[in-house]
N, CA and C atoms of all chains as a GROMACS GRO file, in nm:
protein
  600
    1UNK      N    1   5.738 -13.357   8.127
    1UNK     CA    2   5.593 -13.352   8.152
    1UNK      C    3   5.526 -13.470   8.082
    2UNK      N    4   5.510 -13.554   8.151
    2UNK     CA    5   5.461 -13.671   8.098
    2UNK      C    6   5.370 -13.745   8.145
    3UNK      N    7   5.295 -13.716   8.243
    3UNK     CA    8   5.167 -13.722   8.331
    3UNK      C    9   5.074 -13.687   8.239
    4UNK      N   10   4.963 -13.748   8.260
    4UNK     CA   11   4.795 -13.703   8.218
    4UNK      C   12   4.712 -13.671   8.288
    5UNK      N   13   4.614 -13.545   8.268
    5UNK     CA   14   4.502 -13.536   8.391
    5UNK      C   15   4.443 -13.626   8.394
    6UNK      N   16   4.388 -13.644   8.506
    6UNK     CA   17   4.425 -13.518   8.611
    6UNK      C   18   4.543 -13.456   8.670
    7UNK      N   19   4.567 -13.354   8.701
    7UNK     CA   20   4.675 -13.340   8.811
    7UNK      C   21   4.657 -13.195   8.838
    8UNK      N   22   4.781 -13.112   8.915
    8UNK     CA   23   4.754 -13.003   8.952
    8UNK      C   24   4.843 -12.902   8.928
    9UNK      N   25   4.830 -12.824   8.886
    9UNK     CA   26   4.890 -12.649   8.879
    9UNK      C   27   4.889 -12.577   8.996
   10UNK      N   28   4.996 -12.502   9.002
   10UNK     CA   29   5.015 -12.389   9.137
   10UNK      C   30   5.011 -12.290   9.032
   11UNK      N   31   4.923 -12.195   9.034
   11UNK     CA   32   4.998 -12.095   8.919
   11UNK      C   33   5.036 -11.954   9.002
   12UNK      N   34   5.168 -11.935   9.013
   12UNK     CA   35   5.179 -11.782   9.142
   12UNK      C   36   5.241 -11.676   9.015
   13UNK      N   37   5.154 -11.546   9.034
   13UNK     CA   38   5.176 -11.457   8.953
   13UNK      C   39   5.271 -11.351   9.073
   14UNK      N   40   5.338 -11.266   9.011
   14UNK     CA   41   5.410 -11.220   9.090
   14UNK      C   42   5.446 -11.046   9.020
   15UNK      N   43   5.453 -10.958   9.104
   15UNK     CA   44   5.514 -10.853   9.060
   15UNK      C   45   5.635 -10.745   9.162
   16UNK      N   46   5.729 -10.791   9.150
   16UNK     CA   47   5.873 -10.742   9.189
   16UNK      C   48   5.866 -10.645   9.247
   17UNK      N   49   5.945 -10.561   9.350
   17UNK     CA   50   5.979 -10.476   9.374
   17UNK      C   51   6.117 -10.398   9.273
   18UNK      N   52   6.131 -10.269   9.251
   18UNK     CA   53   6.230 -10.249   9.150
   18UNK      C   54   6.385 -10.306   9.176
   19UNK      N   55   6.404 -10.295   9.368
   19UNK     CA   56   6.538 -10.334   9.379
   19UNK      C   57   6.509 -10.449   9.502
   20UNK      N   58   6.481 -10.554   9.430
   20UNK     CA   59   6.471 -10.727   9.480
   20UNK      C   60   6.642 -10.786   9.481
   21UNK      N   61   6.740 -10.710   9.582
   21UNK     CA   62   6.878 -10.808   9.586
   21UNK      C   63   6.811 -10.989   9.600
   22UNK      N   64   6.938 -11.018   9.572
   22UNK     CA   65   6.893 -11.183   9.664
   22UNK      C   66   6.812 -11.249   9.557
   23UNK      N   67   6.720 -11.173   9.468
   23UNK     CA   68   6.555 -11.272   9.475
   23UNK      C   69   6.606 -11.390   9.310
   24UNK      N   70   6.677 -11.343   9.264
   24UNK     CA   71   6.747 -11.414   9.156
   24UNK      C   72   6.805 -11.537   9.156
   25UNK      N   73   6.933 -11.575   9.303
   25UNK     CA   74   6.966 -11.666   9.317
   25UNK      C   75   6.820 -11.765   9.439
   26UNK      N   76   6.760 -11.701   9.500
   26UNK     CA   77   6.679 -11.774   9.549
   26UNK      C   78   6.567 -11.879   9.501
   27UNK      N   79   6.498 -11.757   9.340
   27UNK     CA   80   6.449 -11.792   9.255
   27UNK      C   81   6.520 -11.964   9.233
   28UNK      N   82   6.644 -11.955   9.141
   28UNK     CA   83   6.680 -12.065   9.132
   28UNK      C   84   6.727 -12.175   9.239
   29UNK      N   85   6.741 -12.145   9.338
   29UNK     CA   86   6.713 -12.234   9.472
   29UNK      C   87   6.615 -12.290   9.457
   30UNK      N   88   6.493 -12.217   9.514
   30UNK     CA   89   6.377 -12.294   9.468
   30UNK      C   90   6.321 -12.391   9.404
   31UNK      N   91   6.394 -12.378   9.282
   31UNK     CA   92   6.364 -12.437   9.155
   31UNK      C   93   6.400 -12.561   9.180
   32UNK      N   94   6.536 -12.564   9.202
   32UNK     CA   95   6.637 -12.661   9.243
   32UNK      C   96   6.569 -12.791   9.354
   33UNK      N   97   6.488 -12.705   9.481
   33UNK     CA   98   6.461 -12.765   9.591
   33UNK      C   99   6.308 -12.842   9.522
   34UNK      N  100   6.250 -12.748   9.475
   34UNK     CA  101   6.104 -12.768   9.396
   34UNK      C  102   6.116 -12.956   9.302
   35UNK      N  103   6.229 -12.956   9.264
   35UNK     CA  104   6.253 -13.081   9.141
   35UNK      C  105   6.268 -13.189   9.205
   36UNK      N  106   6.330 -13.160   9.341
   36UNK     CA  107   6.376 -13.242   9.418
   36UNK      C  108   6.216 -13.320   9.549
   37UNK      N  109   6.112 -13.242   9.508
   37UNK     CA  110   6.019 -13.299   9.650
   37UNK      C  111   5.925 -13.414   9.573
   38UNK      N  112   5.852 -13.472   9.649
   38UNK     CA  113   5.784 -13.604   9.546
   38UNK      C  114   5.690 -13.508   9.526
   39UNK      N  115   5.630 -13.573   9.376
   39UNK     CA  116   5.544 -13.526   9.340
   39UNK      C  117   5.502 -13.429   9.254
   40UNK      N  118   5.641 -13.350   9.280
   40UNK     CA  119   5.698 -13.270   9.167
   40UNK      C  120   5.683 -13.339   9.009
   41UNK      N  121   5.594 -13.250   8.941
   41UNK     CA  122   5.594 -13.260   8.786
   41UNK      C  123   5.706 -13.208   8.665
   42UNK      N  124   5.682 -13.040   8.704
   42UNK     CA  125   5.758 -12.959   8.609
   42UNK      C  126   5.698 -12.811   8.680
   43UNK      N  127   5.817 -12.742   8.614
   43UNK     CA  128   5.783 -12.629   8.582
   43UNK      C  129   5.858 -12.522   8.478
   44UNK      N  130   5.704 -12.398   8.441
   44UNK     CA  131   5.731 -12.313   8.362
   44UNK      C  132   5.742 -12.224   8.397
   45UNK      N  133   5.827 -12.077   8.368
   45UNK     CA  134   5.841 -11.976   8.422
   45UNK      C  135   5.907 -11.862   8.282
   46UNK      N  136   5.778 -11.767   8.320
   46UNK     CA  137   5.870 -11.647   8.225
   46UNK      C  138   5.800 -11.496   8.315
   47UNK      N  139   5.932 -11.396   8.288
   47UNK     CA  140   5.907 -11.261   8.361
   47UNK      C  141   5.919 -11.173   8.269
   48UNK      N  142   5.822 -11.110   8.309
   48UNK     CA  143   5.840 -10.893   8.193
   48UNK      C  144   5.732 -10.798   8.291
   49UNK      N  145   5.730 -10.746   8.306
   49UNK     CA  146   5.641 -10.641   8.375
   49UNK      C  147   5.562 -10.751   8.512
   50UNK      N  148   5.514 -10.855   8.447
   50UNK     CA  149   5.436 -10.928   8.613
   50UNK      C  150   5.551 -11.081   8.592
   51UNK      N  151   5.546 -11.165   8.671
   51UNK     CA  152   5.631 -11.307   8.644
   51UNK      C  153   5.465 -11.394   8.683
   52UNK      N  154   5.517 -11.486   8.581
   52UNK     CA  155   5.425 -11.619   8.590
   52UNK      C  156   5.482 -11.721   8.580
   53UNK      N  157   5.488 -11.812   8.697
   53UNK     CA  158   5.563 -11.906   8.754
   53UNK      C  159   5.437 -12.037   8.725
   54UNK      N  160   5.414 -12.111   8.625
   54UNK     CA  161   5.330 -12.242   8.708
   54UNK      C  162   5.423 -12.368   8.689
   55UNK      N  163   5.393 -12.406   8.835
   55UNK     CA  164   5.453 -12.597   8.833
   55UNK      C  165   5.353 -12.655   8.892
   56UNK      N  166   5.350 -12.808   8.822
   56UNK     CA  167   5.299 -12.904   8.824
   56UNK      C  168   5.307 -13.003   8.917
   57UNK      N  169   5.195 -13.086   8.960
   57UNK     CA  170   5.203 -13.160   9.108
   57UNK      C  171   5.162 -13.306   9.082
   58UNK      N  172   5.180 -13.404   9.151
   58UNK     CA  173   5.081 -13.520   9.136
   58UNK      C  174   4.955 -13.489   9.234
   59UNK      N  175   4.967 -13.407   9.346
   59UNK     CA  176   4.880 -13.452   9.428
   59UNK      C  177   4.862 -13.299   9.508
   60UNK      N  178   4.696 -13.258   9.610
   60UNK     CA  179   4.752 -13.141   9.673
   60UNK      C  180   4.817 -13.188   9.784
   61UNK      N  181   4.835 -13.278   9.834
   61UNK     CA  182   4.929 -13.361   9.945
   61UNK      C  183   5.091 -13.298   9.913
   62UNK      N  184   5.105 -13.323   9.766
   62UNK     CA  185   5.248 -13.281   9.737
   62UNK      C  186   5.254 -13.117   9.746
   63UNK      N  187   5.162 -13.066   9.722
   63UNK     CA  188   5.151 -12.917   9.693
   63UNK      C  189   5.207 -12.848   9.811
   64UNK      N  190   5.107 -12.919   9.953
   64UNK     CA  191   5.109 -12.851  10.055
   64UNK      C  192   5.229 -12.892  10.144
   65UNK      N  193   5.282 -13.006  10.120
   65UNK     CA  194   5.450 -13.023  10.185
   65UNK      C  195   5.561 -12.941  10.088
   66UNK      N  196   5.506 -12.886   9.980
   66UNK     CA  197   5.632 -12.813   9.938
   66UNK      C  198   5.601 -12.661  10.005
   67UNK      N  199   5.482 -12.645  10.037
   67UNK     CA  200   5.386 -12.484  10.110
   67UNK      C  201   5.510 -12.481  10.226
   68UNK      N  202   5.524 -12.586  10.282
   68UNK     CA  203   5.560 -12.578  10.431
   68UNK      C  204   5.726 -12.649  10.451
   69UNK      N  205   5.761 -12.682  10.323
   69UNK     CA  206   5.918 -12.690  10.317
   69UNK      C  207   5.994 -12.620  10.386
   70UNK      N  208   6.117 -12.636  10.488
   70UNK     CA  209   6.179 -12.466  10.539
   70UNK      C  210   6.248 -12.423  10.489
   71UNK      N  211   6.311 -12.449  10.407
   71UNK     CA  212   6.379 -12.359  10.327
   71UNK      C  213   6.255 -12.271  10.223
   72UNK      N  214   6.181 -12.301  10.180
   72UNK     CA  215   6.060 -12.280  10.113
   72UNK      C  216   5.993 -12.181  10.226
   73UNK      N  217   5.976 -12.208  10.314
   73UNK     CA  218   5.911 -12.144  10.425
   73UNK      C  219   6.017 -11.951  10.433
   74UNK      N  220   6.133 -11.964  10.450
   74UNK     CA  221   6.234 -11.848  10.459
   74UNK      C  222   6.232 -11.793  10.320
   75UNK      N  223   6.207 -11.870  10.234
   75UNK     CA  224   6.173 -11.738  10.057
   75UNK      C  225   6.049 -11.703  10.103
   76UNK      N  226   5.968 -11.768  10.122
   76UNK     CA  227   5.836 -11.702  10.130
   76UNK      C  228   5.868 -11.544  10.198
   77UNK      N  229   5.937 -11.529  10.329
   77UNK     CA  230   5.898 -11.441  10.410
   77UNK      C  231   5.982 -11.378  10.370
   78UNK      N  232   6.093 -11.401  10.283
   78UNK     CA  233   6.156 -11.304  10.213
   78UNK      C  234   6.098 -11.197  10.108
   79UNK      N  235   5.999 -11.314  10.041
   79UNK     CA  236   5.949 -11.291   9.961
   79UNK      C  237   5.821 -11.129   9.976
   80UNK      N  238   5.796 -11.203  10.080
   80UNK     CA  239   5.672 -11.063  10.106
   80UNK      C  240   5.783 -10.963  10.209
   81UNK      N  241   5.909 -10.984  10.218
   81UNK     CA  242   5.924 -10.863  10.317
   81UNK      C  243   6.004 -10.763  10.211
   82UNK      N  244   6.082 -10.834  10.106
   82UNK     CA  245   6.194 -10.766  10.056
   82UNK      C  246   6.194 -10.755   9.911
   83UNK      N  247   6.120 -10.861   9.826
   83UNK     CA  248   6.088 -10.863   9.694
   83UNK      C  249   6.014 -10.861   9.611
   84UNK      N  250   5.842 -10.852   9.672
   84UNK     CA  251   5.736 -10.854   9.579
   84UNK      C  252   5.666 -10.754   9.638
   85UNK      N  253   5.578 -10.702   9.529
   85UNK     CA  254   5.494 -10.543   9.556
   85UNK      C  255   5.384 -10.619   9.599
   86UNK      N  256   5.337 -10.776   9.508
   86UNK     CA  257   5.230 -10.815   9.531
   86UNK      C  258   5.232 -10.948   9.489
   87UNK      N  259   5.212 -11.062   9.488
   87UNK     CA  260   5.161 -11.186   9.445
   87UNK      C  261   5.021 -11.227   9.516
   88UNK      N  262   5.034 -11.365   9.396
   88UNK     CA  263   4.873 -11.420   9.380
   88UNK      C  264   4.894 -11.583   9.381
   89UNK      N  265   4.853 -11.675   9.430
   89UNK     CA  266   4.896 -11.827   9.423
   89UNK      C  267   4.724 -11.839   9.405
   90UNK      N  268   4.710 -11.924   9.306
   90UNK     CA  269   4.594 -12.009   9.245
   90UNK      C  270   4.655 -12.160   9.236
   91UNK      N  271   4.605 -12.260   9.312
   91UNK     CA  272   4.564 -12.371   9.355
   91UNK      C  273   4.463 -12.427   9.204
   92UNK      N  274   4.516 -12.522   9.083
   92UNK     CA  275   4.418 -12.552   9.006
   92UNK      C  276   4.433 -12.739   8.940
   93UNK      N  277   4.304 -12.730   8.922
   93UNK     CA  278   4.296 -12.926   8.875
   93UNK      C  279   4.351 -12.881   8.735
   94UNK      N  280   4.418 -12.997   8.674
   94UNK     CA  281   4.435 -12.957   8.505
   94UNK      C  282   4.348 -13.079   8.466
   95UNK      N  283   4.228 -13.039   8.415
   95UNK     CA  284   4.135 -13.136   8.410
   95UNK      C  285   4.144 -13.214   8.190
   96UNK      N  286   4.219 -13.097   8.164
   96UNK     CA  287   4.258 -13.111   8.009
   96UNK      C  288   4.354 -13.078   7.984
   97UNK      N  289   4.398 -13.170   7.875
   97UNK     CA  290   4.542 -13.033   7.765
   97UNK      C  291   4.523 -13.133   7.647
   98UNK      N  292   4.579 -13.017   7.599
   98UNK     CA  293   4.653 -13.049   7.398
   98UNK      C  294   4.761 -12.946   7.381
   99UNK      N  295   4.853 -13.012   7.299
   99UNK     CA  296   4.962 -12.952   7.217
   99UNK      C  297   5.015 -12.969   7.089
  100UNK      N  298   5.084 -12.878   7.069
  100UNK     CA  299   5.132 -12.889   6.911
  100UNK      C  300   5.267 -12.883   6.888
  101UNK      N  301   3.985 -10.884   8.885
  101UNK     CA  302   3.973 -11.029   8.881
  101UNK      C  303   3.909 -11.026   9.056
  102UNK      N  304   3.761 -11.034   9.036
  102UNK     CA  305   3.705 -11.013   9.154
  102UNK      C  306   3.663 -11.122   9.191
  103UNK      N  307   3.659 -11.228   9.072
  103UNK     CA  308   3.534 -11.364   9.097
  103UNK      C  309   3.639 -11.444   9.214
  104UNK      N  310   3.567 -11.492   9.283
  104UNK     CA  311   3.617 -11.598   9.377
  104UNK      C  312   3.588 -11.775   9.333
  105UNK      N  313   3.660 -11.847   9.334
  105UNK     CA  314   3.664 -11.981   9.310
  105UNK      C  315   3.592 -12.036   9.359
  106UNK      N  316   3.499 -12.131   9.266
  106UNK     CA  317   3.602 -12.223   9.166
  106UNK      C  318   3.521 -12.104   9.043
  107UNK      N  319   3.629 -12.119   8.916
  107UNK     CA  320   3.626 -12.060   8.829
  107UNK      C  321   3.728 -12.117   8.689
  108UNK      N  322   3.750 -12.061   8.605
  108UNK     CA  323   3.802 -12.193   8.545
  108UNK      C  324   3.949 -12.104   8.482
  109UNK      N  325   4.079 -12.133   8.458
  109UNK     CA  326   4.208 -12.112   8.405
  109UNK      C  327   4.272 -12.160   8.255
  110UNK      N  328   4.267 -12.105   8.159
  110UNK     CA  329   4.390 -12.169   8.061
  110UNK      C  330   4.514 -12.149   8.015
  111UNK      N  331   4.591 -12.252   8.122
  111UNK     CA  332   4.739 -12.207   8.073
  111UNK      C  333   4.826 -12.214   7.923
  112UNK      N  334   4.815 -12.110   7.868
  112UNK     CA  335   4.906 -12.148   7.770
  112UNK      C  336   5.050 -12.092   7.755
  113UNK      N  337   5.116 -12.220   7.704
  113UNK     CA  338   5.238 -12.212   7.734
  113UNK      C  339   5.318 -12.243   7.565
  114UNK      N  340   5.422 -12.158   7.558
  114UNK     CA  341   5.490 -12.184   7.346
  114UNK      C  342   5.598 -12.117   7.375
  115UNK      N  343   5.661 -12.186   7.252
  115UNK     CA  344   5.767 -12.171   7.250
  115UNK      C  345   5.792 -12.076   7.120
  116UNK      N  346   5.819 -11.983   7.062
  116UNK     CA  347   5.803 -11.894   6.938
  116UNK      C  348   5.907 -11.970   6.790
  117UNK      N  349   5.892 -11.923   6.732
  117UNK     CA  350   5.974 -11.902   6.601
  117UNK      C  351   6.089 -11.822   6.615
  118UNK      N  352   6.189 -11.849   6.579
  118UNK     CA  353   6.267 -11.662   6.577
  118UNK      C  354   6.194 -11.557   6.478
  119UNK      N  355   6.134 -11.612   6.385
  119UNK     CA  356   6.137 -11.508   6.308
  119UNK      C  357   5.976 -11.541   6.318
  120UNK      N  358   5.883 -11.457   6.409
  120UNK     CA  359   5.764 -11.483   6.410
  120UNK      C  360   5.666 -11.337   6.369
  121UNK      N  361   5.692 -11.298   6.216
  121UNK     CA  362   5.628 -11.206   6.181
  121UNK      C  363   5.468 -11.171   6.191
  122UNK      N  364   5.422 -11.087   6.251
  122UNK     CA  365   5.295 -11.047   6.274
  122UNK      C  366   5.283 -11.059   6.379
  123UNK      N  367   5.347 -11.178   6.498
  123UNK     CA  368   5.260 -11.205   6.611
  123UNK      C  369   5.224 -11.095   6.720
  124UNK      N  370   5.292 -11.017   6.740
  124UNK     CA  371   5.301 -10.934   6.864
  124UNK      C  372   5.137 -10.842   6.806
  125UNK      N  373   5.136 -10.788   6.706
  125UNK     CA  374   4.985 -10.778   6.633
  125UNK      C  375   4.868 -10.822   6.653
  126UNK      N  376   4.914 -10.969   6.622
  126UNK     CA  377   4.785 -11.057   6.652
  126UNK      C  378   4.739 -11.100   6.747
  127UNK      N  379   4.874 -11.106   6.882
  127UNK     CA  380   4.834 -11.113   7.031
  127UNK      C  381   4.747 -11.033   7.072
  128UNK      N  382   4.799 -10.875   7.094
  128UNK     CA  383   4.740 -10.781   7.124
  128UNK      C  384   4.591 -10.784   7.087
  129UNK      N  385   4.565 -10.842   6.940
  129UNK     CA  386   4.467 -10.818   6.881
  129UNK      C  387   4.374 -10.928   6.964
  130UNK      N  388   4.421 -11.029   6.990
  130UNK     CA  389   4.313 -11.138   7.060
  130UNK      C  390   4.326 -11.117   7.207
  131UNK      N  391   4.389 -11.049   7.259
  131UNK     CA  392   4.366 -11.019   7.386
  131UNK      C  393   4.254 -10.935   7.378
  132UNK      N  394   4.251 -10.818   7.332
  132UNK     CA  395   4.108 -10.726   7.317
  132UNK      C  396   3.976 -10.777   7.291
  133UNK      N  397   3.995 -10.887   7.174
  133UNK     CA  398   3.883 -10.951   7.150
  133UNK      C  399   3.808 -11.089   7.283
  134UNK      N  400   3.937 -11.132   7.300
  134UNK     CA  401   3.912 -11.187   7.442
  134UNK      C  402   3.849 -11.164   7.577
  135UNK      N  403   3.854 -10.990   7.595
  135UNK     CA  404   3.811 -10.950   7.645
  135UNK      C  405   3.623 -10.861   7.676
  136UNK      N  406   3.656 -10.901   7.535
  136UNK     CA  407   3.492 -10.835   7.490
  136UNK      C  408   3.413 -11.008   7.515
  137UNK      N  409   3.512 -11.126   7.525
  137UNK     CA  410   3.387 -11.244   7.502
  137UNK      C  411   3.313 -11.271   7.632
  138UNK      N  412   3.210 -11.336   7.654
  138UNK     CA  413   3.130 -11.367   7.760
  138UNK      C  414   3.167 -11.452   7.862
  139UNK      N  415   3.199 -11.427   7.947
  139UNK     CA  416   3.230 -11.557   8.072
  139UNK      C  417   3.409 -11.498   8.073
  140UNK      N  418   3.457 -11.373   8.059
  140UNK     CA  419   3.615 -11.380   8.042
  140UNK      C  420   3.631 -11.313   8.171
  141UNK      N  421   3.769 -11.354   8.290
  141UNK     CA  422   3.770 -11.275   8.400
  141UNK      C  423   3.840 -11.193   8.366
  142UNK      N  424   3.991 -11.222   8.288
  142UNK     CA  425   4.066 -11.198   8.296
  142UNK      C  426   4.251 -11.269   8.216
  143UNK      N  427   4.347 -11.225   8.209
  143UNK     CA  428   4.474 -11.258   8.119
  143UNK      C  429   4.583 -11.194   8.187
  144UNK      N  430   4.667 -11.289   8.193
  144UNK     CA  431   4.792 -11.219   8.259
  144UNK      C  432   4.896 -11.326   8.147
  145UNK      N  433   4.994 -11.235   8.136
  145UNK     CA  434   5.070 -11.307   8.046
  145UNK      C  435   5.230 -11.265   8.049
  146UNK      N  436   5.360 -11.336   8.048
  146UNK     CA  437   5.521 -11.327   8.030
  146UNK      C  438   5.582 -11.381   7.974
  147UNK      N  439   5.687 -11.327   7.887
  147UNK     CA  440   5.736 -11.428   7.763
  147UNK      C  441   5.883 -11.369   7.770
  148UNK      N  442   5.969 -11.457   7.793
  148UNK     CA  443   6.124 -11.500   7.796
  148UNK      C  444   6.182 -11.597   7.702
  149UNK      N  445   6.241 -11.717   7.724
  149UNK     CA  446   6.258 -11.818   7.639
  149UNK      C  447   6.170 -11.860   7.613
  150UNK      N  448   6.064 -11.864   7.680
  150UNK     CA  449   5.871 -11.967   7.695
  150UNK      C  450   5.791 -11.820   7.709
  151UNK      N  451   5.673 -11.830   7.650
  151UNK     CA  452   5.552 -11.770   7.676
  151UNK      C  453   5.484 -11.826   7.787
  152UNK      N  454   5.428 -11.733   7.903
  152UNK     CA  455   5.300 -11.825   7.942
  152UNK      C  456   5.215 -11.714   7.958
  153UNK      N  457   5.095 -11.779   7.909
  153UNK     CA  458   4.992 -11.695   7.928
  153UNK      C  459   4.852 -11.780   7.956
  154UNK      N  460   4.797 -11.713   8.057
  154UNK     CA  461   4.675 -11.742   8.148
  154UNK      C  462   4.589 -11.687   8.114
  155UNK      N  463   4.492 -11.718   8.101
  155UNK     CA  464   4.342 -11.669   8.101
  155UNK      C  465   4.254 -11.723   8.188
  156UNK      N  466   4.183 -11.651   8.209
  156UNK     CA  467   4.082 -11.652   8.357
  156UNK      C  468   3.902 -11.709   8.268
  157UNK      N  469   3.860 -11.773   8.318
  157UNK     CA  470   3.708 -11.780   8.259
  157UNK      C  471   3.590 -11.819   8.362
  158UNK      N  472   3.454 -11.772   8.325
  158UNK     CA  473   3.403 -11.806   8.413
  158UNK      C  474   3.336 -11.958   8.405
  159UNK      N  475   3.371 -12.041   8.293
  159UNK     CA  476   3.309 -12.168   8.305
  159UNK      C  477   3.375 -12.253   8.160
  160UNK      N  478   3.359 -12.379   8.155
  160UNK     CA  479   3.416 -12.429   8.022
  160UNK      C  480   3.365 -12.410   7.904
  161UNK      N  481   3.229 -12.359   7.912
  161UNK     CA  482   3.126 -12.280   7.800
  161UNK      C  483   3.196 -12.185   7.747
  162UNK      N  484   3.223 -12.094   7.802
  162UNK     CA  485   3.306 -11.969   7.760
  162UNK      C  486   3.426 -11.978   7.736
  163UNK      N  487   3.479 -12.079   7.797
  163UNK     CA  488   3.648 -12.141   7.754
  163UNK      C  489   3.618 -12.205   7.558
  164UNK      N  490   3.518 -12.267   7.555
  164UNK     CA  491   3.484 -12.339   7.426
  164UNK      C  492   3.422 -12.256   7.320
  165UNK      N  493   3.325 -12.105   7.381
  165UNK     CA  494   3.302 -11.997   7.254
  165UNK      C  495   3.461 -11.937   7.240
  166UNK      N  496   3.508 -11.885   7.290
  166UNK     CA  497   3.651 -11.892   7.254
  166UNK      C  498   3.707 -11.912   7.211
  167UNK      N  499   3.735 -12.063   7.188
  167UNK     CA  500   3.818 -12.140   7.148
  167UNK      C  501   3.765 -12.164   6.972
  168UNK      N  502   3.622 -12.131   6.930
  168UNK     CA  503   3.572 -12.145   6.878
  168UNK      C  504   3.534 -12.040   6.762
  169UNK      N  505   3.580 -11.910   6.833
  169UNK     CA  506   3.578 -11.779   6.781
  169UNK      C  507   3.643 -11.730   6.629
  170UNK      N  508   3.568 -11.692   6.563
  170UNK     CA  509   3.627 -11.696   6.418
  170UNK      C  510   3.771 -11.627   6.402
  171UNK      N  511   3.793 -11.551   6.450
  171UNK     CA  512   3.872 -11.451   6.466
  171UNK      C  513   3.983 -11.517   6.517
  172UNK      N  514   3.940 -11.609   6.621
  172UNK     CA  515   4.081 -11.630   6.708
  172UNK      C  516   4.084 -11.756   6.623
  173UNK      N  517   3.996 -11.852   6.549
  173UNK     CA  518   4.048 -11.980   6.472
  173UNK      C  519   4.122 -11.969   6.393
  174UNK      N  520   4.160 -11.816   6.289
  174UNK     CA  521   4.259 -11.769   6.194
  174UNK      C  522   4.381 -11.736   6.278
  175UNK      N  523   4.367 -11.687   6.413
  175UNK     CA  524   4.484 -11.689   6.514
  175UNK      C  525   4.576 -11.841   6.553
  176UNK      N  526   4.484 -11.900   6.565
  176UNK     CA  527   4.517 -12.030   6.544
  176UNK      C  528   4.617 -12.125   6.434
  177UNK      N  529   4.556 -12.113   6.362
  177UNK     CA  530   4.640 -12.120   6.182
  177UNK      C  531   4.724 -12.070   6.226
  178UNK      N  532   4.706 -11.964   6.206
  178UNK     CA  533   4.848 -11.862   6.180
  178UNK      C  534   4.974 -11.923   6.272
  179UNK      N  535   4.899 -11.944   6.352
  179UNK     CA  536   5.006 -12.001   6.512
  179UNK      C  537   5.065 -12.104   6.491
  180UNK      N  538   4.982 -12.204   6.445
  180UNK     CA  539   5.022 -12.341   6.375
  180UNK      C  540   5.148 -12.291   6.266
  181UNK      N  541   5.106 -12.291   6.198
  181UNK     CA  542   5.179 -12.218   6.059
  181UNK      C  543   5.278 -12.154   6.086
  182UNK      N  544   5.282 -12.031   6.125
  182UNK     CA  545   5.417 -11.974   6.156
  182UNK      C  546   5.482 -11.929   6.233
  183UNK      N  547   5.414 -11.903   6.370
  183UNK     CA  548   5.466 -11.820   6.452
  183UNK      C  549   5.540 -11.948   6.571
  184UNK      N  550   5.456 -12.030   6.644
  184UNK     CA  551   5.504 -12.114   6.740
  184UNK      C  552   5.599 -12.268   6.689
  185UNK      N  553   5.674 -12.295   6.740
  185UNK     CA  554   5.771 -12.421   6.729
  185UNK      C  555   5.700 -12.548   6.784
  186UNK      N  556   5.604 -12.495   6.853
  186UNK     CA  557   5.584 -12.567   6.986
  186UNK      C  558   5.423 -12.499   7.055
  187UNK      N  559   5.324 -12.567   7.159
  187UNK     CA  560   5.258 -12.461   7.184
  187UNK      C  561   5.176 -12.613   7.298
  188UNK      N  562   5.117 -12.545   7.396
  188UNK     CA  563   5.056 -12.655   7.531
  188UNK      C  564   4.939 -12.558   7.548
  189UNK      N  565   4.870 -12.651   7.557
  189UNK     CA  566   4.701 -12.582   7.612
  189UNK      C  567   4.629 -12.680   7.752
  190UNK      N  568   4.623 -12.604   7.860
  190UNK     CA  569   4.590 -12.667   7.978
  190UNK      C  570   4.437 -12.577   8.053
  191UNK      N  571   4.388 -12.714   8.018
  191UNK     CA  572   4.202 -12.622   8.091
  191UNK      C  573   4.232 -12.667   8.247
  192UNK      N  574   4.199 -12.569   8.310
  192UNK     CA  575   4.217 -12.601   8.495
  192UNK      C  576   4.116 -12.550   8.546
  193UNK      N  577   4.057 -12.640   8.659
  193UNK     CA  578   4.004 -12.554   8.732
  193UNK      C  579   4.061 -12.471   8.893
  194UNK      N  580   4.013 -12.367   8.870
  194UNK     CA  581   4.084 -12.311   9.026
  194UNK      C  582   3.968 -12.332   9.136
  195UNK      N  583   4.072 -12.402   9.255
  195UNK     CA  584   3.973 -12.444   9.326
  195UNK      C  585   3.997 -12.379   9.438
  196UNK      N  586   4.157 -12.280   9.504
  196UNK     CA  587   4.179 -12.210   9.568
  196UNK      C  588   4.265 -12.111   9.518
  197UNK      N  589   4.252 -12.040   9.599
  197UNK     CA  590   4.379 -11.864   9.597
  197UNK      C  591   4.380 -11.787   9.687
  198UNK      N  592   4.502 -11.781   9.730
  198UNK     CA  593   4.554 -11.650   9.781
  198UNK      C  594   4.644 -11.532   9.754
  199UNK      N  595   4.638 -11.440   9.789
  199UNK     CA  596   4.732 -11.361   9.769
  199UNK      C  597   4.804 -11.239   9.885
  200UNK      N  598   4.914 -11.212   9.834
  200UNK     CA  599   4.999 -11.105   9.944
  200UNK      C  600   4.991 -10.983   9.856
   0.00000   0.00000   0.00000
C-alpha cells in the first residue's frame, strides 16, 4: 500500500450462510484474480460473526472492470445463491489516512 | 444504517500485540461511547490476523469530535502504548452502495 489519496475503497461487508461449501476456496480465487487486474491496490480482510473485506483501487474505472470480470461475475451469483444471508458493497473516496 | 450517500466511513485497520491486556474492555467501551456521539451512523467490525473496523459518520465534523473525544484520546495512548504493533486510519467518503 503505497499510493496516496486520493484513491478508492470497495468496502463489502458480508454475513455467511452457516453451511457456505465452496465459499473458502473461491474466497481465495478472488483474491488471487483481484491482485492480478490494473489498478488493483491491496487488500484487507478479517471474519467473526459479519466478514469485512476492503480493497483498494486506483480508479472507479478499475473498480467497475473488476464488477464485471467473469470469473468475478460466477462468485457473485454464487455468492447470493449459495453463501451469503446478506451483503453490503460501499463504493468510497479515501480522501485521508495516518498510521502508526 | 438508514442514511443514504454520500456520508462519510473510517476504516480502521491494526494489527494487535499478543499480549494486549485490557483491550477487548476498552473496545467495547468506545464502541458504546461512539455511539452516544453526534453525527455516528454506525460500526461494523472483524478481527483475525488484522482488525478491521468501520465506522459510519454523518460528516467530517463528527469524524473530528471523535477523534477528539477525551475518553477515546486515553484510548488512543493506550493503543499507541500497548495494545497495537501497527494501526491505519482511512477517512472515506461513500459515494455509492448496494446491497443483496
Amino acid at each position: 500500500m503505497t499510493i496516496n489519496p486520493p484513491y478508492y475503497a470497495v468496502i463489502f461487508t458480508s454475513v455467511k450462510k452457516e453451511n457456505a461449501k465452496g465459499y473458502e476456496q473461491m474466497a481465495e480465487k478472488m483474491v488471487t484474480l483481484a491482485k492480478q487486474q490494473p489498478g488493483f491496490i491491496g487488500v484487507e480482510s478479517a471474519r467473526n460473526e459479519i466478514g469485512v473485506t476492503v480493497s483498494y483501487w486506483q480508479s472507479l474505472e478499475a473498480i467497475s472492470l473488476w464488477k464485471q470480470h467473469t470469473q468475478h461475475l460466477i462468485a457473485q451469483e454464487l455468492g447470493k445463491n449459495n453463501w451469503y444471508k446478506h451483503y453490503k458493497v460501499r463504493i468510497c473516496l479515501v480522501e485521508r489516512e495516518y498510521e502508526f
